[in-house]
N, C-alpha and C positions, 0 to 999 in steps of 0.2 A: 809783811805788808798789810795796813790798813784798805779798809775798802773805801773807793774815792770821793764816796758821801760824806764821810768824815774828815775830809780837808778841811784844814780852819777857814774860815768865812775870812774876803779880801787873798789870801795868797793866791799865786797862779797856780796853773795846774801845770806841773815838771813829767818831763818825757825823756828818759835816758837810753841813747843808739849806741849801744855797744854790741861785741862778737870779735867775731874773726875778722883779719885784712884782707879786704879782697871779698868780703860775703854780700859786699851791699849796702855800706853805711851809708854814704855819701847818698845814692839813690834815694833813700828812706829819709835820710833830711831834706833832699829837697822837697819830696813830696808832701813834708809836712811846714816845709816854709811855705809851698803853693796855696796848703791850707791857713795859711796867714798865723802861722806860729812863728814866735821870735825863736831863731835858730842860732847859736853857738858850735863853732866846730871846733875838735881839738881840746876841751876844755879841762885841766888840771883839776881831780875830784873833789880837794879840798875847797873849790869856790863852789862848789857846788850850791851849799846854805847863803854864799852872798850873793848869788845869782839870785836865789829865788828870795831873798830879801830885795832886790832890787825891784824883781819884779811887785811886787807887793808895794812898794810906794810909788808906784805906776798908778793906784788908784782904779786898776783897771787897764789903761793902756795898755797893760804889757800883760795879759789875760792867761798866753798859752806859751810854755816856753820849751825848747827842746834840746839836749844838750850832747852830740854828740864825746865820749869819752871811751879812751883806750888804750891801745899799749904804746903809742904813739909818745905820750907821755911820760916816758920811761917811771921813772922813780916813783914819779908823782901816782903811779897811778895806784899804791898801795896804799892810799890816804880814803879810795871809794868806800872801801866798807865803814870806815868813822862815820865821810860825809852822808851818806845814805842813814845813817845811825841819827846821825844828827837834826839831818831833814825829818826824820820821825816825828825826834823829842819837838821841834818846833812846830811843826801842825800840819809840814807838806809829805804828801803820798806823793813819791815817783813811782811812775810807770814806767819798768824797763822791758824795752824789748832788741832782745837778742838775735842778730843775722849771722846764721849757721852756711858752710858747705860744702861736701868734700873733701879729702887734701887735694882728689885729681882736678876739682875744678879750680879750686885756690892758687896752684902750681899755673895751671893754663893761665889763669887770667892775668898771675905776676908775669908771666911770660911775654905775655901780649904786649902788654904797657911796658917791660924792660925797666920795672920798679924792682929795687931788692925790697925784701921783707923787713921789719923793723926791727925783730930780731933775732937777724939772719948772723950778722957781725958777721965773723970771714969762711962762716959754713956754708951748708948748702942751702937753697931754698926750703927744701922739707922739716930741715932742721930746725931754721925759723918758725915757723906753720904747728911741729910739733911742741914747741916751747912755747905758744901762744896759744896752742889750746891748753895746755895745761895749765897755765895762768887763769885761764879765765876759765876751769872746769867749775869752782862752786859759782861764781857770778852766773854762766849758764843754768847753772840749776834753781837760783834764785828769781830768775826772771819772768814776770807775766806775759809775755808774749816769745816765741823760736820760732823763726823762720827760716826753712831750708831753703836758699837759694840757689842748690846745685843746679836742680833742672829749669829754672825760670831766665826768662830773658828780663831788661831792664824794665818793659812796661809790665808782665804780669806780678814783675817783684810790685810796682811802683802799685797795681791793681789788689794787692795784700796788703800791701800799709794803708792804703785809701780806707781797706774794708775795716782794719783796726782801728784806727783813727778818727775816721768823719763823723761825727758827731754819733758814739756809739752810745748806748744807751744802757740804764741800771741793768744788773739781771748777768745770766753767765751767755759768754755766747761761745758757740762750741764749730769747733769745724768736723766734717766727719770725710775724711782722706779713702778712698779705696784704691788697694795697691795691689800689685803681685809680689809671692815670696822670692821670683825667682829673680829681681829687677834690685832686689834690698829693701830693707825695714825704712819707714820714713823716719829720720834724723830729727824733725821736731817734735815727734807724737808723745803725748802724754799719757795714753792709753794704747796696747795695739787688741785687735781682737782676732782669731783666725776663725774662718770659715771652710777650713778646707775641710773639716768634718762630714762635708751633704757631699752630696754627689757630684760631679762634673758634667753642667751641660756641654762644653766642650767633644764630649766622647756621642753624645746626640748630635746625628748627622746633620739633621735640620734646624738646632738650635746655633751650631760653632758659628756660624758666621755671624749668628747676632750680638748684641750683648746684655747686659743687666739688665738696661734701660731701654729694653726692647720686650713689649708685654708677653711673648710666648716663655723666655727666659725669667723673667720675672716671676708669672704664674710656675714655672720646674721648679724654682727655688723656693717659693714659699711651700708647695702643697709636699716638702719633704720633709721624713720626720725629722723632729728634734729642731727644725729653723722656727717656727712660731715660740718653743717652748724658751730656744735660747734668746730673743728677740725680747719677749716676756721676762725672762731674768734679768737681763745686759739693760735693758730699761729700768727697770728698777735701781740696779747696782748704782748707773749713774747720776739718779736722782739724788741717792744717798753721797756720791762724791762729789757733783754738784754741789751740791749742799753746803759741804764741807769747804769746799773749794772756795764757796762768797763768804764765808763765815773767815777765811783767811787772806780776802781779799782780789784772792786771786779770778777776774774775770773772762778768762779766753781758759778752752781745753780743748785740745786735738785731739780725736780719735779714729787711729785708724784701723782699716779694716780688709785683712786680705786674705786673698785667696793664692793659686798657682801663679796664676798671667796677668791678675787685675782685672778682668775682661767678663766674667760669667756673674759668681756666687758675690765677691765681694761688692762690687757694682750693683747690685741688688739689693744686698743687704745692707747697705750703707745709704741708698737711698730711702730705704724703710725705716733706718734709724733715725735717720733726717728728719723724716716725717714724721715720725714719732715725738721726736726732739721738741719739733717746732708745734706741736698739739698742747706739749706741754707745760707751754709759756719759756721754750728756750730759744734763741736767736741762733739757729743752724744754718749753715752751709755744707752743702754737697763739691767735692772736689776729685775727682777723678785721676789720680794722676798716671796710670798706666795705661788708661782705655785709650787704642790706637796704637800703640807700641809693637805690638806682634806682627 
């Protein structure tokens, strides 16, 4: 991927919703027609470059365009890697972003609605679910944007795409996730970090109840050795993948950071990161996503 300065002058800017069934597409397109993007659902990879030809002699009218694509498609959809190829050589940069989640929620959620899977054919649901991740293992890996939507309800999914989307800005913007180990690794993370290295305020009688982002635990976790020095490294490292990362275009990185429970050291040390982040001309957010869970 090119980085999105370098779209040719007059083309739209292309937005590709792809993932898993079941992870949240539909949700993520409306959110981004709400934002006055002309949206396509379903759309066969190969029109992909007519699409964004059209929108181009729109003269503007048709500015921001967003294209849902996926397995839905059957045959068609082993055309994406050309089209993407193709949209290059012509002068458009998409931006895809990929909705991730679970098999256990994927299952529920087909459950729910009493949808079979698309490529379920006369197996089991999981069987569909596994053959669709594997389809789309390199598309996942190629994509500028994962979002896990296991643990999210339809509006904080809908509060993630907002924060992609709405008029984001040059420069990398990075999320910084703190989790516990013992709950599982975040499924979108680009980076993980562990912290369970320092101590445990948790085993501090008068720290357990609080959490990271409660300044007594805050102050245990910094004044221990080794957390300034590795805050001090981990800062650095990411400046340097940073770096790397706009030089490849790619602008969102998730990094996450955990401890035991999510509740003490990573909560702390992912808000410092943040903070660090954002001193240093990077657009960070803080995301919690264990604290409370216990």
């Amino acid at each position: 991927m090119t980085d999105q300065t370098d779209q040719a002058p007059g083309l739209p800017e292309l937005a590709i919703i792809t993932g898993m069934s079941g992870a949240g597409r539909s949700t993520a397109a409306n959110v981004l027609e709400d934002l006055g993007w002309f949206v396509v659902d379903n759309l066969p990879p190969a029109l992909l470059p007519t699409l964004a030809e059209l929108g181009g002699r729109s003269r503007g009218d048709v500015a921001r365009i967003a294209a849902v694509v996926d397995v839905r498609s059957g045959a068609f959809f082993a055309d994406l890697t050309a089209a993407v190829a193709q949209l290059a050589k012509d002068g458009t940069d998409p931006r895809i972003i990929f909705l991730e989640a679970s098999d256990d929620a994927l299952v529920r959620r087909h459950e729910a609605v009493r949808r079979p899977h698309p490529l379920q054919a006369d197996g089991m649901l999981s069987d569909g679910i596994a053959r669709e991740r594997a389809m789309l293992r390199d598309l996942r890996a190629e994509a500028d944007i994962v979002l896990d939507t296991t643990n999210l309800n339809v509006h904080e999914l809908a509060a993630k795409v907002l924060q992609a989307f709405d008029e984001v800005g040059p420069g990398l913007h990075a999320t910084v996730i703190s989790f516990g180990y013992k709950y599982g690794l975040p499924v979108d993370a680009d980076m993980v970090v562990d912290c369970r290295f320092l101590p445990n305020p948790h085993w501090v009688p008068e720290l357990r109840p609080l959490s990271g982002q409660d300044g007594p635990v805050r102050e245990y976790v910094m004044a221990q050795t080794g957390a300034t020095e590795f805050l001090d490294t981990y800062e650095r490292l990411l400046g340097v993948i940073g770096d790397g990362y706009q030089r490849e275009g790619k602008r969102y990185a998730t990094v996450a950071v955990g401890c035991t429970g999510g509740k003490h050291r990573s909560v702390a040390m992912a808000e410092e990161l943040a903070r660090r982040l954002t001193a240093s001309g990077v657009d960070a957010t803080v995301v919690h996503r264990d604290l409370g869970r216990e």
